[in-house]
N, CA, C and O atoms as CSV, one atom per row, in Angstrom:
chain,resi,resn,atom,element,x,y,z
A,1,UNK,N,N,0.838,-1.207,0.000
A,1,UNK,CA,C,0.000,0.000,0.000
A,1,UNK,C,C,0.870,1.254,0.000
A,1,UNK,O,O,0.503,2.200,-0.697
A,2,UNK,N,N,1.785,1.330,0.587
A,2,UNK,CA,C,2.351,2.270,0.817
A,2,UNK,C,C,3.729,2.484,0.260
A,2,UNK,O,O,4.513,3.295,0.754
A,3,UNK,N,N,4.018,1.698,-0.836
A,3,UNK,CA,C,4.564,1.443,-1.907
A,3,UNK,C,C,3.778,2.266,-3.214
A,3,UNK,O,O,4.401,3.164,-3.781
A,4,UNK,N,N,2.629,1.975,-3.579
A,4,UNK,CA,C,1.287,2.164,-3.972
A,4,UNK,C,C,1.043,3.635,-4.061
A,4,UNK,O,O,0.845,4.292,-5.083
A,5,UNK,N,N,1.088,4.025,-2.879
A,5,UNK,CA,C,1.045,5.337,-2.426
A,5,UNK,C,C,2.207,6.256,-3.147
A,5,UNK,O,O,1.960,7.065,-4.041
A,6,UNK,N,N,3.361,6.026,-2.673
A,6,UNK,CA,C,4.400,6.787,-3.155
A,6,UNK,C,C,4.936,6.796,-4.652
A,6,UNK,O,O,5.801,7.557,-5.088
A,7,UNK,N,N,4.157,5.656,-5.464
A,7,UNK,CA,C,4.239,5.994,-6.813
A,7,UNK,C,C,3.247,6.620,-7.666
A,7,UNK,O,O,3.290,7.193,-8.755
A,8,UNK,N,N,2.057,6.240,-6.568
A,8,UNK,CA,C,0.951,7.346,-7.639
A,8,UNK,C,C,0.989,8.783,-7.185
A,8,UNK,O,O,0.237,9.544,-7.795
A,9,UNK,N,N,1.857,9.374,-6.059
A,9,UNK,CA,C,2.407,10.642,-5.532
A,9,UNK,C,C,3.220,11.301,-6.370
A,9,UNK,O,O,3.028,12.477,-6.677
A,10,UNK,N,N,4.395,10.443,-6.896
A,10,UNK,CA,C,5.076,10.454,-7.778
A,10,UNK,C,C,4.567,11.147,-8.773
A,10,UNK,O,O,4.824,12.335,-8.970
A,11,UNK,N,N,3.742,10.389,-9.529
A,11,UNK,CA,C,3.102,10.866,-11.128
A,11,UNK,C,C,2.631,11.850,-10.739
A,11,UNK,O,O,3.155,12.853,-11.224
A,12,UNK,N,N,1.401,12.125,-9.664
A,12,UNK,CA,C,0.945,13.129,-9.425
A,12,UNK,C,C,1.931,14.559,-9.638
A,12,UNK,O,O,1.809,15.422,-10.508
A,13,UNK,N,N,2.588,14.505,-8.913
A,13,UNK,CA,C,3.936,15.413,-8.787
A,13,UNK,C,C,4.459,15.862,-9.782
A,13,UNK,O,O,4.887,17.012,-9.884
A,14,UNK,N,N,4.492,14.870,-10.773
A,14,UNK,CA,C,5.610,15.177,-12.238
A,14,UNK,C,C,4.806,16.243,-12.982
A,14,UNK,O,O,5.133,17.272,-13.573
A,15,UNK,N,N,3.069,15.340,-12.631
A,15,UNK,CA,C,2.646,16.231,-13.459
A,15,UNK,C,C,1.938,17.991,-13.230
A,15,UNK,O,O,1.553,18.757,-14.114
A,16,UNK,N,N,1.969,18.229,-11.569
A,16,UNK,CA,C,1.932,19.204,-11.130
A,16,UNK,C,C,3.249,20.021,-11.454
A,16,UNK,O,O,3.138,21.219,-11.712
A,17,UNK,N,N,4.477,19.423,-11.451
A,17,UNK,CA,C,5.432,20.514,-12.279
A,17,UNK,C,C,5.633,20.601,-13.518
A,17,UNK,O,O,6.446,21.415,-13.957
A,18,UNK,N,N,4.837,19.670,-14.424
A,18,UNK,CA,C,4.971,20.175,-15.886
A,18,UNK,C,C,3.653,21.250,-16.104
A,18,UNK,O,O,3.444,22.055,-17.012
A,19,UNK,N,N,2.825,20.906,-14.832
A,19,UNK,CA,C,1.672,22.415,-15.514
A,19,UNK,C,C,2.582,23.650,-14.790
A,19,UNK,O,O,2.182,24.758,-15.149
A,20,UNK,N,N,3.440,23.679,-14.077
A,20,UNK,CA,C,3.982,24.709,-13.799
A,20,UNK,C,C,5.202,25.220,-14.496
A,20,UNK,O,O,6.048,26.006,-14.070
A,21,UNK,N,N,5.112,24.539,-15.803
A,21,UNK,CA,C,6.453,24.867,-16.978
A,21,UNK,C,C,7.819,23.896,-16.778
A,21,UNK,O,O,8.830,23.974,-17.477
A,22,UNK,N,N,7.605,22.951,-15.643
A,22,UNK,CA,C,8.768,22.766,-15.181
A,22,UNK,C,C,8.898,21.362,-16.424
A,22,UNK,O,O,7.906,20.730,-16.786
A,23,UNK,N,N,10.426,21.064,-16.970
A,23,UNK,CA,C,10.111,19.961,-17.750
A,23,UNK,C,C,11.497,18.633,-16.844
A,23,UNK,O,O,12.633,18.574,-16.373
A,24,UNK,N,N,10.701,18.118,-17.028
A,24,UNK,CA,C,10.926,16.507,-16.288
A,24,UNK,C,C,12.087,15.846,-17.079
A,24,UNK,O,O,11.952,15.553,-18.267
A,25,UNK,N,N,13.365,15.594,-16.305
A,25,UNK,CA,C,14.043,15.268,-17.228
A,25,UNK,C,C,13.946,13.656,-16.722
A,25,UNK,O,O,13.484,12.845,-17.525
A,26,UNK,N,N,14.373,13.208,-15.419
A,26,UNK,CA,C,14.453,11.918,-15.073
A,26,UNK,C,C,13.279,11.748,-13.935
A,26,UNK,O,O,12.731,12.666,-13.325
A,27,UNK,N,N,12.993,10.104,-13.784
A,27,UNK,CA,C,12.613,10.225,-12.256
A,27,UNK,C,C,13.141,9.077,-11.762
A,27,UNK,O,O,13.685,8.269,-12.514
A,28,UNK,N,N,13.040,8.884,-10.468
A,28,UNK,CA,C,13.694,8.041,-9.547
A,28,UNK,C,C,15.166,7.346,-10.204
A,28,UNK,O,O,15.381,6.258,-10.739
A,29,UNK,N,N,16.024,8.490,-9.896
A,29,UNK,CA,C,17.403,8.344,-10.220
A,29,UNK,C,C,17.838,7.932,-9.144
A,29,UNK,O,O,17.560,8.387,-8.035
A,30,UNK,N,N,18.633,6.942,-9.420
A,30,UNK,CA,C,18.886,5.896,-8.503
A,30,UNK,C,C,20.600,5.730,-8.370
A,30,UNK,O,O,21.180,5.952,-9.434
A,31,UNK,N,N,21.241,5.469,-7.527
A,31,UNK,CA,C,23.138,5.594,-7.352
A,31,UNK,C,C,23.330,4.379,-6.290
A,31,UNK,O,O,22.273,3.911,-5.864
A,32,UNK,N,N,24.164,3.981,-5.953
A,32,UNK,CA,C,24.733,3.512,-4.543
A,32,UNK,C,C,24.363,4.272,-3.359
A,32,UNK,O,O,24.246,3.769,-2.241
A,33,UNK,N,N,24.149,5.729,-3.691
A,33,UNK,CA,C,24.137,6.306,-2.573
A,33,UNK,C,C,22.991,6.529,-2.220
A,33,UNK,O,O,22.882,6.853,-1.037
A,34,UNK,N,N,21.833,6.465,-2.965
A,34,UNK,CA,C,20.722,6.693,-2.489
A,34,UNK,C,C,19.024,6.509,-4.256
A,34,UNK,O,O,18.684,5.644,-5.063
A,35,UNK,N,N,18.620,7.850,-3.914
A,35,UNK,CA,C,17.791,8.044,-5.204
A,35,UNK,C,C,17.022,9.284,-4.863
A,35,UNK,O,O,16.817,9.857,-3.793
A,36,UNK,N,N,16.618,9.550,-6.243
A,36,UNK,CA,C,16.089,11.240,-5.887
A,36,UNK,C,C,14.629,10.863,-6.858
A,36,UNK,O,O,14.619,10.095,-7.821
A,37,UNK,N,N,13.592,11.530,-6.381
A,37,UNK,CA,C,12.500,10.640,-7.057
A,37,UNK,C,C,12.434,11.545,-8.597
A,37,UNK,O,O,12.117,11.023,-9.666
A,38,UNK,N,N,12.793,12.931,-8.426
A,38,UNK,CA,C,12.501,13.596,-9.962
A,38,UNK,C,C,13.485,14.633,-9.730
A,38,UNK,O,O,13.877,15.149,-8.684
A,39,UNK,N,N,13.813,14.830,-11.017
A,39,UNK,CA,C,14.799,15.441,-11.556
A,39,UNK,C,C,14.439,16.617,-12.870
A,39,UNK,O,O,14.299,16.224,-14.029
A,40,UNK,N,N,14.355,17.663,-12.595
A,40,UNK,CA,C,13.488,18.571,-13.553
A,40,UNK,C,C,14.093,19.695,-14.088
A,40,UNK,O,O,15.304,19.580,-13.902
A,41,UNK,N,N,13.837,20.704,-14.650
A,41,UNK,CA,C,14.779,21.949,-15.005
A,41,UNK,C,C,13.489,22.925,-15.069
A,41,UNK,O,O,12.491,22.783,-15.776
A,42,UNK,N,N,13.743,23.833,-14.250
A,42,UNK,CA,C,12.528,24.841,-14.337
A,42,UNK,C,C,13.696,26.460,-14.415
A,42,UNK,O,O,14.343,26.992,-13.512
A,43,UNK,N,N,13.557,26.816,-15.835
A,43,UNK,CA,C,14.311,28.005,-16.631
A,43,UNK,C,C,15.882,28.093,-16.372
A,43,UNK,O,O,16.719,28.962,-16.128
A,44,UNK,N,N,15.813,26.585,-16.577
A,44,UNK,CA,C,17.529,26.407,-16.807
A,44,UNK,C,C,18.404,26.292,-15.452
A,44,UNK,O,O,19.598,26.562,-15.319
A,45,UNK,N,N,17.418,25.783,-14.409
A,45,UNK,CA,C,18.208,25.727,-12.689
A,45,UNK,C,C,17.755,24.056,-12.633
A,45,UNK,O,O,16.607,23.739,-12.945
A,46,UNK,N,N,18.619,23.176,-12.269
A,46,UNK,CA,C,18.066,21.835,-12.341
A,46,UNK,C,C,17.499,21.710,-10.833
A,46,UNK,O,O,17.852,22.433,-9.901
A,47,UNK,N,N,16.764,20.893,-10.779
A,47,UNK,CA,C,15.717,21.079,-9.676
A,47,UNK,C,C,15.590,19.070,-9.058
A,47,UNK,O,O,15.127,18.207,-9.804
A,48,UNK,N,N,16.034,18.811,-7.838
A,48,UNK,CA,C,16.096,17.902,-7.457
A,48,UNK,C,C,14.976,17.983,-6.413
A,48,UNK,O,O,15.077,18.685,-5.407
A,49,UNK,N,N,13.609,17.023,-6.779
A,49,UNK,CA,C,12.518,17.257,-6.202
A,49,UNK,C,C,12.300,15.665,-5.315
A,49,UNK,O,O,12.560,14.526,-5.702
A,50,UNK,N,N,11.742,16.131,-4.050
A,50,UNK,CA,C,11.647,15.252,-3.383
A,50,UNK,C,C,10.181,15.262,-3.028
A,50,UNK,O,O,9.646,16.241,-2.507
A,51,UNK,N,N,9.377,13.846,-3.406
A,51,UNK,CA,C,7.983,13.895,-3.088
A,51,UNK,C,C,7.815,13.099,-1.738
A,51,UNK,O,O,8.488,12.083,-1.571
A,52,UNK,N,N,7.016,13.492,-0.861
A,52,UNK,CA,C,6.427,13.033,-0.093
A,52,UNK,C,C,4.950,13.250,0.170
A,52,UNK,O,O,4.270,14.246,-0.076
A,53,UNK,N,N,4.542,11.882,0.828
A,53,UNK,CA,C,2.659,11.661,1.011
A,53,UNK,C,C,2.484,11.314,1.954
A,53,UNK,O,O,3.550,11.037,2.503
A,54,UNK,N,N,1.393,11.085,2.738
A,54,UNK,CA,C,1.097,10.930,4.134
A,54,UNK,C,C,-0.396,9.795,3.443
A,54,UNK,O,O,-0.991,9.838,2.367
A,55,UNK,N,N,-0.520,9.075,4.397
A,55,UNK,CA,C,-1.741,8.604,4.730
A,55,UNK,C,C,-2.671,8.781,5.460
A,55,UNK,O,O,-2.207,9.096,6.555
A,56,UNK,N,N,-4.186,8.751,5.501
A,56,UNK,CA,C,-5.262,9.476,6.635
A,56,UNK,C,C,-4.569,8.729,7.769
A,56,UNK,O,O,-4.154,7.570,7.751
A,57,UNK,N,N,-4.521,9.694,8.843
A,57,UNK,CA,C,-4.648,9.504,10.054
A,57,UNK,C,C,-2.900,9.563,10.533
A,57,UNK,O,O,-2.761,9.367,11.740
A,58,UNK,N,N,-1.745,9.773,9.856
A,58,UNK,CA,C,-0.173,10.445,10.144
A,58,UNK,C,C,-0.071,11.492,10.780
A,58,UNK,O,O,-0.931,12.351,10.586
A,59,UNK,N,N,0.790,11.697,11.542
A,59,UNK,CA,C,0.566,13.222,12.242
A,59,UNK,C,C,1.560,13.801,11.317
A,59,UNK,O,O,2.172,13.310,10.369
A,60,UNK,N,N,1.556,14.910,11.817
A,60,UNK,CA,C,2.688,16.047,11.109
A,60,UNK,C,C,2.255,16.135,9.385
A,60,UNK,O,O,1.551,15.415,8.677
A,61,UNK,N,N,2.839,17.054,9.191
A,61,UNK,CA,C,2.659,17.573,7.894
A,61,UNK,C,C,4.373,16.682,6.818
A,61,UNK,O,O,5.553,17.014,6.927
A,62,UNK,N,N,3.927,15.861,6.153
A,62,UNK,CA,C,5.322,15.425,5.186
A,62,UNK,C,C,6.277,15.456,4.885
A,62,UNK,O,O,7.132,14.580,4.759
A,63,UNK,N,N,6.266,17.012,4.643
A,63,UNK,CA,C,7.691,17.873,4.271
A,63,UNK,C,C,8.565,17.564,5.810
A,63,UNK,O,O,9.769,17.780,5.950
A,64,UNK,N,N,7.492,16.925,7.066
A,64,UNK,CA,C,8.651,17.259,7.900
A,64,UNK,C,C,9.117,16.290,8.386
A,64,UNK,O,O,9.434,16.285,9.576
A,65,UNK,N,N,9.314,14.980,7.409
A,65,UNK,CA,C,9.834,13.572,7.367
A,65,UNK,C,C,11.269,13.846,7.461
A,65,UNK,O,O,12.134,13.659,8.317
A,66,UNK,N,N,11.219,14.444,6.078
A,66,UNK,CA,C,12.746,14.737,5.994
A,66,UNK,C,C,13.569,15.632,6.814
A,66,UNK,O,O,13.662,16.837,7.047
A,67,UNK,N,N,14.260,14.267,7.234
A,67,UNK,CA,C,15.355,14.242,8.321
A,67,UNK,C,C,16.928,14.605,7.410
A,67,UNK,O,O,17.219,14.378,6.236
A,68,UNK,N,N,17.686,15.220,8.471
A,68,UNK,CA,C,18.927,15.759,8.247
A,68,UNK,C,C,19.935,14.704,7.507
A,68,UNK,O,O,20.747,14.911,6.606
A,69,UNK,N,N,19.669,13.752,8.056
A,69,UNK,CA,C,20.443,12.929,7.026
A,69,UNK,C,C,19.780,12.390,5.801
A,69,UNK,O,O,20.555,12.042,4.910
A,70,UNK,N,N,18.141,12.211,5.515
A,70,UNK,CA,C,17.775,12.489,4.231
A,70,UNK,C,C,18.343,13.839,3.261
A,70,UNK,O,O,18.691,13.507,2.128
A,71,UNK,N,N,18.417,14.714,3.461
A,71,UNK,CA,C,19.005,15.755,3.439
A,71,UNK,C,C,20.549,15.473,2.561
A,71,UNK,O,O,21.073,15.787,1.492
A,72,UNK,N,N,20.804,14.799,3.600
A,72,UNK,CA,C,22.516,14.630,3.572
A,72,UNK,C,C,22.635,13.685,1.852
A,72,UNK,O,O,23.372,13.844,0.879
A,73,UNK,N,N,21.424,12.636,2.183
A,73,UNK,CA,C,21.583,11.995,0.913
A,73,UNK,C,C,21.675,12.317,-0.045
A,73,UNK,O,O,22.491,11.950,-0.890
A,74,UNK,N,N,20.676,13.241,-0.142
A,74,UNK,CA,C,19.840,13.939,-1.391
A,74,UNK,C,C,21.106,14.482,-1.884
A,74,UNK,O,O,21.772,13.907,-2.745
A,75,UNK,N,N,21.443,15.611,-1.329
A,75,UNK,CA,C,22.754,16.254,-1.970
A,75,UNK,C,C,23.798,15.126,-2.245
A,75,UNK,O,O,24.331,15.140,-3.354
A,76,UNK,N,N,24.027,14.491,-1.667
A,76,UNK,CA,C,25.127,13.262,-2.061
A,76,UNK,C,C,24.865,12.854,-3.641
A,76,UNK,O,O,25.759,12.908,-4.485
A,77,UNK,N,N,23.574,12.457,-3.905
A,77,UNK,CA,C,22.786,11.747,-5.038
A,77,UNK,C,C,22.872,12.985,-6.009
A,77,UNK,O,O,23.289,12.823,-7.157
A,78,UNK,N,N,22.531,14.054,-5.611
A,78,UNK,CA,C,22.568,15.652,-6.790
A,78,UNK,C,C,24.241,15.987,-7.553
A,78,UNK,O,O,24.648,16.370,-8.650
A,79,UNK,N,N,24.748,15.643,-6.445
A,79,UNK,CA,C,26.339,15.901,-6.707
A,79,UNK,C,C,26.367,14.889,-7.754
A,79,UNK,O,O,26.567,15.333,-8.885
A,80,UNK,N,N,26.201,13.537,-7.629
A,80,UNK,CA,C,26.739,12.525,-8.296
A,80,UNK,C,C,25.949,12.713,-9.420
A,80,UNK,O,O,26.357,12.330,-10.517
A,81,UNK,N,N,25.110,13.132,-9.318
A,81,UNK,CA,C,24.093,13.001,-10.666
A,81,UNK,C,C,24.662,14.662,-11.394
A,81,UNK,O,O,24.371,14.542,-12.584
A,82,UNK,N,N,25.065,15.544,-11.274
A,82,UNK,CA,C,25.714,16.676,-11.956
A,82,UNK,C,C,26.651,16.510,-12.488
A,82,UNK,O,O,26.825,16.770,-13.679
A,83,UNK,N,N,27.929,15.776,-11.304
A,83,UNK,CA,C,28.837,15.361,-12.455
A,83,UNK,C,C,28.681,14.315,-13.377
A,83,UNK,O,O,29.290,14.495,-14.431
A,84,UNK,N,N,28.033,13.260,-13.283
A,84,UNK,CA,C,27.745,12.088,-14.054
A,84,UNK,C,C,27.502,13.378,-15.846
A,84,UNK,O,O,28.034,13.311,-16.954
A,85,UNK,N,N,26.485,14.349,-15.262
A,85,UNK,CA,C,25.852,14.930,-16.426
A,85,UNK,C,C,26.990,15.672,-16.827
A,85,UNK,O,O,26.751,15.683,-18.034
A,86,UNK,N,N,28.161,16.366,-16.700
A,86,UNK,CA,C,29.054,17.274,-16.432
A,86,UNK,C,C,28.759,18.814,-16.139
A,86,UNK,O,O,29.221,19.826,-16.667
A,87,UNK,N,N,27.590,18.596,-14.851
A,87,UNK,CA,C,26.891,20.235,-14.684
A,87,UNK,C,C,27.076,20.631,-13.877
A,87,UNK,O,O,26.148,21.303,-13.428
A,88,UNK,N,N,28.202,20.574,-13.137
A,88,UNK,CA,C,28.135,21.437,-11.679
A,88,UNK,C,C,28.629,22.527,-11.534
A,88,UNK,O,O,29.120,23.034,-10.525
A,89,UNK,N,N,28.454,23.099,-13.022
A,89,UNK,CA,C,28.587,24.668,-12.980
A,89,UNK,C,C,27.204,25.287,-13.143
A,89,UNK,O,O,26.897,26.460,-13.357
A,90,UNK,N,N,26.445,24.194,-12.987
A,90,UNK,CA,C,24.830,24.518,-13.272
A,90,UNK,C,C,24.352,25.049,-11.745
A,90,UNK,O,O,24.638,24.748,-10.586
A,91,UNK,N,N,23.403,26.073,-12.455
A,91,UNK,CA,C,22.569,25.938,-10.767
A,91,UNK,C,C,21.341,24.752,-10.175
A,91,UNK,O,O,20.529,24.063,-10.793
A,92,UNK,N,N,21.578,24.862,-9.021
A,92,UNK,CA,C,20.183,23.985,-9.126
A,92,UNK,C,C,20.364,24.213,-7.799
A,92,UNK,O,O,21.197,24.765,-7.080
A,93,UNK,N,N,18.585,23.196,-7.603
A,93,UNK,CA,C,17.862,23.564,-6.026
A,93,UNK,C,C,17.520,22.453,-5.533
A,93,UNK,O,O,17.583,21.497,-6.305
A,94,UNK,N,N,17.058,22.197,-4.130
A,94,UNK,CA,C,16.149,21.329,-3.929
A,94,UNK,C,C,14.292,21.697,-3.674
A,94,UNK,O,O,14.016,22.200,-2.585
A,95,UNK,N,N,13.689,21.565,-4.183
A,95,UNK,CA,C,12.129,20.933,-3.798
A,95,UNK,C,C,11.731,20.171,-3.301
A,95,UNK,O,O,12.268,19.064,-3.261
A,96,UNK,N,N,10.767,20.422,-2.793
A,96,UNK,CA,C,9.833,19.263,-2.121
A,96,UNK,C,C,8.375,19.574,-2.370
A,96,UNK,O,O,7.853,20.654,-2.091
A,97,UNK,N,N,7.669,18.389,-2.997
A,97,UNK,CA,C,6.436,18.527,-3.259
A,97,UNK,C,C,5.343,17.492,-2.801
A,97,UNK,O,O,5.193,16.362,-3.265
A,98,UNK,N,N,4.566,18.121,-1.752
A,98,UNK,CA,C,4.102,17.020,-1.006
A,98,UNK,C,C,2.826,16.605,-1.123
A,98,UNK,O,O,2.024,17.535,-1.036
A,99,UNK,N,N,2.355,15.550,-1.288
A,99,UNK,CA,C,0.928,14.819,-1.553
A,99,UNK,C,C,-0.379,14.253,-0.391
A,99,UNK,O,O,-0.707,13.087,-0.169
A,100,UNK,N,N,-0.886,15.393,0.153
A,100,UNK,CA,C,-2.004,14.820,1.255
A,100,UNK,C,C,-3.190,14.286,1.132
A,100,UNK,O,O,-3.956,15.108,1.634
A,101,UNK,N,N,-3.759,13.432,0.777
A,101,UNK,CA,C,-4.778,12.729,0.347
A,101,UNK,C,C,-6.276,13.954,1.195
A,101,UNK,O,O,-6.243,14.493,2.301
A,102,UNK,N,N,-7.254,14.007,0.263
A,102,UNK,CA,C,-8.394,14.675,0.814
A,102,UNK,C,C,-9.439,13.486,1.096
A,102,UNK,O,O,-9.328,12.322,0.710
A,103,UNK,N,N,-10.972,14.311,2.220
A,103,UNK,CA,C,-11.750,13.496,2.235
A,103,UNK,C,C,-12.252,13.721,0.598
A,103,UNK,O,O,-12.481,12.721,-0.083
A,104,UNK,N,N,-12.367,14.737,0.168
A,104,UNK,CA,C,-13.156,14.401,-0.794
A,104,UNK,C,C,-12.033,13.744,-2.447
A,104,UNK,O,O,-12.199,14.336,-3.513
A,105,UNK,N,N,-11.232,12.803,-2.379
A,105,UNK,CA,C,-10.615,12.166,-2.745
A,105,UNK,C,C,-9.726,12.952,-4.260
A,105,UNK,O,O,-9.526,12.404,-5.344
A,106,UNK,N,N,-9.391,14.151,-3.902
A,106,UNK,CA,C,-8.948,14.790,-4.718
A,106,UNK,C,C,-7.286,15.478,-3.951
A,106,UNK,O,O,-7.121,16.632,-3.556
A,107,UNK,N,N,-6.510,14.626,-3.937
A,107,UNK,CA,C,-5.290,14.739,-3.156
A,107,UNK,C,C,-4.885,16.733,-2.811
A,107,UNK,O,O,-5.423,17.622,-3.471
A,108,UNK,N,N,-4.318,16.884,-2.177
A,108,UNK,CA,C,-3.773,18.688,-1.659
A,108,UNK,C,C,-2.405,18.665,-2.094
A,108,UNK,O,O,-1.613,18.159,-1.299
A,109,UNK,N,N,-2.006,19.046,-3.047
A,109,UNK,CA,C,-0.469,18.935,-3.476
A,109,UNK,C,C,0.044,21.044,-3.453
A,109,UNK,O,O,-0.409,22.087,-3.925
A,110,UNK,N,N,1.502,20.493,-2.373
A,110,UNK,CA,C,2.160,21.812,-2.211
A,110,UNK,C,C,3.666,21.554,-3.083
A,110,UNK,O,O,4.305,20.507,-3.179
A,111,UNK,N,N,3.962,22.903,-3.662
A,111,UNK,CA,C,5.290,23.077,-3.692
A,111,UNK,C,C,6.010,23.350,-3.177
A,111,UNK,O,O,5.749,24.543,-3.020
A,112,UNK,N,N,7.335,23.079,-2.434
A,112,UNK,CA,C,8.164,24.076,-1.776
A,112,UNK,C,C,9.185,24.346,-2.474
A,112,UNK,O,O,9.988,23.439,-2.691
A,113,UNK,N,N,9.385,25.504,-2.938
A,113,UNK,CA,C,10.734,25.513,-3.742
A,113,UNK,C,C,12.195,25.750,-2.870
A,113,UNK,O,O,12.010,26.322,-1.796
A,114,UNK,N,N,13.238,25.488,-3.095
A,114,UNK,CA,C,14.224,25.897,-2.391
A,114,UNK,C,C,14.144,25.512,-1.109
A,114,UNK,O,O,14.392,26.299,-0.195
A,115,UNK,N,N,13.715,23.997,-0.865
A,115,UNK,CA,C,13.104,23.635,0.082
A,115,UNK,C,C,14.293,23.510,1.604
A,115,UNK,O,O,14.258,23.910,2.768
A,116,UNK,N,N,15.064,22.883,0.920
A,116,UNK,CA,C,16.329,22.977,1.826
A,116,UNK,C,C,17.416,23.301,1.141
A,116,UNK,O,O,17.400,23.044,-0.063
A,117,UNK,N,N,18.852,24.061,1.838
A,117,UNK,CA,C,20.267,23.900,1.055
A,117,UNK,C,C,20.923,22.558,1.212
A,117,UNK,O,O,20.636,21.700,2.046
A,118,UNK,N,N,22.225,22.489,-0.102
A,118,UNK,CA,C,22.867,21.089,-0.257
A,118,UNK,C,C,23.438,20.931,1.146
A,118,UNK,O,O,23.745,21.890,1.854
A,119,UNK,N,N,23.584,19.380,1.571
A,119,UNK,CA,C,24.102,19.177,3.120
A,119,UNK,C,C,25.309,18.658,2.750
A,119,UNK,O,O,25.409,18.888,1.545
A,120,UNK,N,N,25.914,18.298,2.991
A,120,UNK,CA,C,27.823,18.028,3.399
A,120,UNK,C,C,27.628,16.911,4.187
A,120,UNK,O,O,28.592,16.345,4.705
């Protein structure tokens, strides 16, 4: 289920940033070190987006899963994935775009842009 969950969050997501111009280059890029679920370019800043969803009845709000060493990953996985591309003269950010299921079964999806800086 909750497997289930985090991939139809996923799509959801991709496609909430392509109505926002953003274009989708990869998703769930995957390394040794971890995985980043989407990978996007919104006006030429590459954008390493992290989705998260909750199920009825979770406390806290999603975005505030991510823990410091998620964090830590993410940038680990961005690095590797820039140079792999040879872009780390590129800018880029992190996002987070999070998926709360409604009663009336029409999910609440937020953006956060610039959600956190790269961690070390």
């Amino acid at each position: 289920m909750r497997k289930k969950l985090g991939t139809e969050s996923e799509l959801l997501a991709a496609k909430f940033l392509e109505s926002k111009k953003y274009r989708i280059l990869e998703k769930n890029v995957r390394c040794s070190l971890g995985e980043i679920d989407i990978v996007a370019l919104d006006k030429g800043v590459v954008v390493f987006v992290e989705v998260r969803s909750s199920m009825a009845g979770n406390f806290g709000h999603p975005k505030e899963s991510i823990t410091p060493k998620k964090r830590q990953t993410l940038s680990m996985v961005a690095v590797w994935y820039l140079k792999r591309k040879g872009w780390l003269e590129r800018s880029a950010r992190f996002d987070v775009v999070t998926v709360v299921p409604q009663p009336s079964g029409i999910p609440k999806l937020e953006h956060c842009e610039n959600a956190f800086e790269r961690a070390y």
